[in-house]
N, C-alpha and C positions, 0 to 999 in steps of 0.2 A: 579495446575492440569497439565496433560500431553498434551504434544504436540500432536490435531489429524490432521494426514493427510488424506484425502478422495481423492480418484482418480475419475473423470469422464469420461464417453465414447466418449466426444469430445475435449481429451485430457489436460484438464484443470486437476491441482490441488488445493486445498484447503486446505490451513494450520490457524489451528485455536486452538486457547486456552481457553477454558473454566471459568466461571466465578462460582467462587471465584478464583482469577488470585492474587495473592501482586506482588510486585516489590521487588528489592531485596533491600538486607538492604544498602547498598552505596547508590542507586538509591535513594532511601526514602529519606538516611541523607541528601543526598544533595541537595533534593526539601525543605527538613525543614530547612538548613542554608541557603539559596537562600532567602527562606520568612519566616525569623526568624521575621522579623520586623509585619508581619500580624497573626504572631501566639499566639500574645500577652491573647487571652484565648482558645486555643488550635483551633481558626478555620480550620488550615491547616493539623493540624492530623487529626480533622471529616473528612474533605473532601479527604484525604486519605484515610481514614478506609473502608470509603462513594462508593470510588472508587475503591478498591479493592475487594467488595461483589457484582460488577458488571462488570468488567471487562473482555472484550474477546476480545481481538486483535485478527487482521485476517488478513490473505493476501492470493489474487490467481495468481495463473499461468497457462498461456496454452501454448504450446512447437507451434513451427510451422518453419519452412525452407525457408529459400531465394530461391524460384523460378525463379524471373526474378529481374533485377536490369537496371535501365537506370540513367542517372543525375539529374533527379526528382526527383526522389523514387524508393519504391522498392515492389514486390509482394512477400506476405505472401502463404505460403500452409501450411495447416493442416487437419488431419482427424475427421472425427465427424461420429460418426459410422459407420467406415467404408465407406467414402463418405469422395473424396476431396473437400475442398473447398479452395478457395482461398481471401484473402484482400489486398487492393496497401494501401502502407501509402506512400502518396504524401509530398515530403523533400529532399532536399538535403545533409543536413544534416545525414539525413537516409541512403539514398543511397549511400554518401563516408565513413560512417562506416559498411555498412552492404555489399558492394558487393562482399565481399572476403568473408563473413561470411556463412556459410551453416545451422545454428542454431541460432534461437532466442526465447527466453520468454518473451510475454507482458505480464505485471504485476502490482498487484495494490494492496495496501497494507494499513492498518486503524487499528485505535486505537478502533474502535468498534461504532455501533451505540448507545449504552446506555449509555460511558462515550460520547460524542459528544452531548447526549442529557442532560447529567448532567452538562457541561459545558453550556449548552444555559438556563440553570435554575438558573445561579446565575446573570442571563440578568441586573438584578436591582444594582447587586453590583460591580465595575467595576474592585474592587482590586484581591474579589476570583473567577471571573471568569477570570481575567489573569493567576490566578494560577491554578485553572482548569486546561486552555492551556496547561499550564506548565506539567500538570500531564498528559494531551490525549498525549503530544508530548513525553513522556518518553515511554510512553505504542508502541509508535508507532513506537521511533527509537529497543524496543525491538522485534517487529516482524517483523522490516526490516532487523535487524541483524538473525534473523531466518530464515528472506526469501532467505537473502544472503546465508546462508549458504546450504541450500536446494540446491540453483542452484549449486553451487560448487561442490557439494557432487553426486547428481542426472544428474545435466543436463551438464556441462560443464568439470568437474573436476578438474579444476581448480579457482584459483584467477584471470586468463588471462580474464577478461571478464568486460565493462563495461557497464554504465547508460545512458541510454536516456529518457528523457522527453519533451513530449510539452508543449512549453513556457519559456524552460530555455534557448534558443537562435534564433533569428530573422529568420535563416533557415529550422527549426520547431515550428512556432507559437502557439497559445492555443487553434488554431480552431483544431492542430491535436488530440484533445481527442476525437473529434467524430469518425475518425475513429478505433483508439485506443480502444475507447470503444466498435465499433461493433465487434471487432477481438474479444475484452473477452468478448464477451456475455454475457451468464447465469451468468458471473464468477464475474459482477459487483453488481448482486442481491445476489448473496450465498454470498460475500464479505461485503455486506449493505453500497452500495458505488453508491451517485447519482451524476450523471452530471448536475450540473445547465447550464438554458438557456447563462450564462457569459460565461461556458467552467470553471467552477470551480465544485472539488469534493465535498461533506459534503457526512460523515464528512471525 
């Protein structure tokens, strides 16, 4: 199915693919030679087949402007119909990459709720649901490679542009997804992306 994008009025977008989604044929062979050894009566092609008549990877973005910047952090603005609002994402980290910055996209991106919940149904069997993983996480580096390229294309124009996340270094810890997540609002529901009480996504 084709790539939809959906615009919102408080500047978010929404890139989603539609289910019945395959992967391409590289992708496939090289999830089936990975677990040749589990495929011994074709479980790994069902749970392919399984997976690709549900699959809809999805990722959002909302645009927003360095406003203010100090050695903390830094303040977010963006519009929401018509109506500024603003968000501080508290980090150091943040704030030595973003002070120079006048453009940012928070963003979040998933292999889809139905394959996350087809991974949590092989709970009993611990080999295909590692390969589950294996197939959410294909699904997912493919719509982060779509996400990337969105921004490129739309928002930045270039490849000059890099990643942050909370949790990936001690000067942004994993409590920053709370604010993280109120910057994307709506955009973590249309995404079907929850914040557990630990500060972790599902899926």
């Amino acid at each position: 199915m084709p790539l939809t994008i959906t615009n919102y009025p408080h500047g978010g977008v929404l890139l989603s693919e539609s289910a019945p989604f395959a992967l391409d044929a590289k992708t496939r062979a090289d999830i089936l030679e990975k677990w040749d050894a589990a495929n011994y009566d074709g479980e790994v092609d069902d749970l392919l087949d399984e997976a690709e008549k549900i699959a809809s990877p999805r990722a959002f973005l909302r645009r927003a402007y360095v406003t203010d910047a100090d050695e903390t952090g830094v303040v977010l603005t963006t519009e929401d119909n018509g109506e500024e609002k603003t968000y501080r994402i508290d980090s150091p980290l943040v704030a030595e990459k973003l002070r120079r910055d006048t453009t940012v996209a928070g963003t979040v991106a998933t292999c889809g709720r139905a394959l996350y919940d087809l991974s949590v149904s092989y709970a009993d069997d611990p080999l295909l649901r590692e390969v589950a993983e294996d197939i959410c996480l294909a699904y997912m580096r493919h719509i982060s490679i779509t996400l990337h390229e969105f921004l490129r294309e739309h928002i930045y124009g270039n490849d000059k542009f890099s990643r942050l996340s909370p949790g990936s270094l001690a000067s942004w810890d994993i409590t920053g997804q709370v604010p993280l997540f109120a910057f994307l609002g709506e955009g973590t529901t249309l995404a079907e992306v929850e914040l557990t009480p630990s500060y972790l996504m599902i899926p």
